[in-house]
C-alpha positions as CSV (number, residue, x, y, z in Angstrom):
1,X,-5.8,6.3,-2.0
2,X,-5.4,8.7,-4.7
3,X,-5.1,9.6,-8.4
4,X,-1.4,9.9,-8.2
5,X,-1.4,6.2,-6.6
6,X,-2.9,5.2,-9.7
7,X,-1.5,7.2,-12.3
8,X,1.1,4.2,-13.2
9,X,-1.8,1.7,-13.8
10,X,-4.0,4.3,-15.6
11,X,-1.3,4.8,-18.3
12,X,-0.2,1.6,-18.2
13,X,-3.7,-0.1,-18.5
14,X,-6.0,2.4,-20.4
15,X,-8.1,0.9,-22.3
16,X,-7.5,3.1,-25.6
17,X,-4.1,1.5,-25.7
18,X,-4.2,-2.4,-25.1
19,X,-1.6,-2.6,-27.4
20,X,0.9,-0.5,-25.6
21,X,0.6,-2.2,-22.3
22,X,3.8,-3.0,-20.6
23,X,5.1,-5.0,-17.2
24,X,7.4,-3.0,-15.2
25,X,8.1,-6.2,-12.9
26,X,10.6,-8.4,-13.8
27,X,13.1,-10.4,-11.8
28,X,15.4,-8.0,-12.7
29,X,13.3,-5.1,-11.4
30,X,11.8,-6.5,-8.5
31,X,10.1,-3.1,-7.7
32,X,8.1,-3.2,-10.8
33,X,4.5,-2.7,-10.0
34,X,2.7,-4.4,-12.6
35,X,2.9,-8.0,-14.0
36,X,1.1,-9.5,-16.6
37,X,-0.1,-13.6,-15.9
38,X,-1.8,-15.6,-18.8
39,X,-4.5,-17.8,-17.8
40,X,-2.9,-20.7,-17.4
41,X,-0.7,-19.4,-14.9
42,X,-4.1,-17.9,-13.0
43,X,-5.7,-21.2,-13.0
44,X,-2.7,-23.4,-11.5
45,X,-2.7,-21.1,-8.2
46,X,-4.4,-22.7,-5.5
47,X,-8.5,-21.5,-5.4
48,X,-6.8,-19.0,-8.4
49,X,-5.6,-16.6,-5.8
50,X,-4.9,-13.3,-7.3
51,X,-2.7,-12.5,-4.0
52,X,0.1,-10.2,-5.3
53,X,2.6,-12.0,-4.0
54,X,5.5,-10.4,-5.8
55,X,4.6,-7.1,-4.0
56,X,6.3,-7.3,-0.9
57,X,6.2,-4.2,2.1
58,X,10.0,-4.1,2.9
59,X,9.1,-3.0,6.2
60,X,7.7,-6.2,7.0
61,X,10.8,-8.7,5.7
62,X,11.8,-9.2,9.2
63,X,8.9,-10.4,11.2
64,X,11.5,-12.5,13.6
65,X,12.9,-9.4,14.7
66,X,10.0,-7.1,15.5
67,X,10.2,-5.7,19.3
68,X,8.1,-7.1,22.2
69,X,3.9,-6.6,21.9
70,X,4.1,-4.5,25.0
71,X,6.6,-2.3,23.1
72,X,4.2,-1.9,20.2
73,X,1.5,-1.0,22.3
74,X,2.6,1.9,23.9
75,X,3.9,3.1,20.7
76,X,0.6,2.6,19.3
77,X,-0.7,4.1,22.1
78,X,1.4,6.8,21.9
79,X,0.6,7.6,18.3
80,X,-3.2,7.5,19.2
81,X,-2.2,10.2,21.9
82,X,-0.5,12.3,19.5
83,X,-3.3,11.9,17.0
84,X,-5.7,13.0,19.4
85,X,-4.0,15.5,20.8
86,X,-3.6,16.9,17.1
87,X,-7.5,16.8,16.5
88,X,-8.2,18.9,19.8
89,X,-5.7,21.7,18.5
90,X,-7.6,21.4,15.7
91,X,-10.9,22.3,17.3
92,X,-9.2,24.6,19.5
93,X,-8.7,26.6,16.4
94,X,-12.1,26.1,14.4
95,X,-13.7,27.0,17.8
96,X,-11.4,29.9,18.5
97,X,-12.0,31.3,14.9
98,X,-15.7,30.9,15.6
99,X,-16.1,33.1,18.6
């Protein structure tokens, strides 16, 4: 995480200016990041879950459709692989320069 993923909420929430706090979710603007819930609504959720449920990763809409585990594993696999063979240039480098 940083600043610039919470730049939004900083302006929006800042404590100097409670009075100029706005939503930018709405069911018209569904990828509005902040909502505002009065207590009552808090308190009816079951255990008052704070789960953002209006949030929603679009990647993820289509869980029936997602390919076969041993697919996702080698492409896990694959990206661990390229990670790693990312760190060793890496050290090839810091190690070159330090001869």
């Amino acid at each position: 995480m940083r600043q610039e993923n919470l730049e939004e909420f900083i302006e929006l929430y800042n404590g100097k200016k409670t009075h100029k706090r706005g939503e930018t979710w709405s069911e018209d603007n569904e990828d509005g990041r902040w909502c505002k819930y009065s207590y009552d609504d808090i308190i009816t959720r079951d255990k008052t879950s704070l789960d953002i449920f209006w949030l929603k990763d679009k990647s993820l809409t289509d869980l029936d459709n997602l390919p076969d585990p041993d697919i996702l594993a080698a492409e896990i696999f694959e990206n661990i692989e390229a990670g790693l063979n990312s760190f060793r240039e890496i050290m090839e480098t810091i190690n070159g320069e330090a001869e």
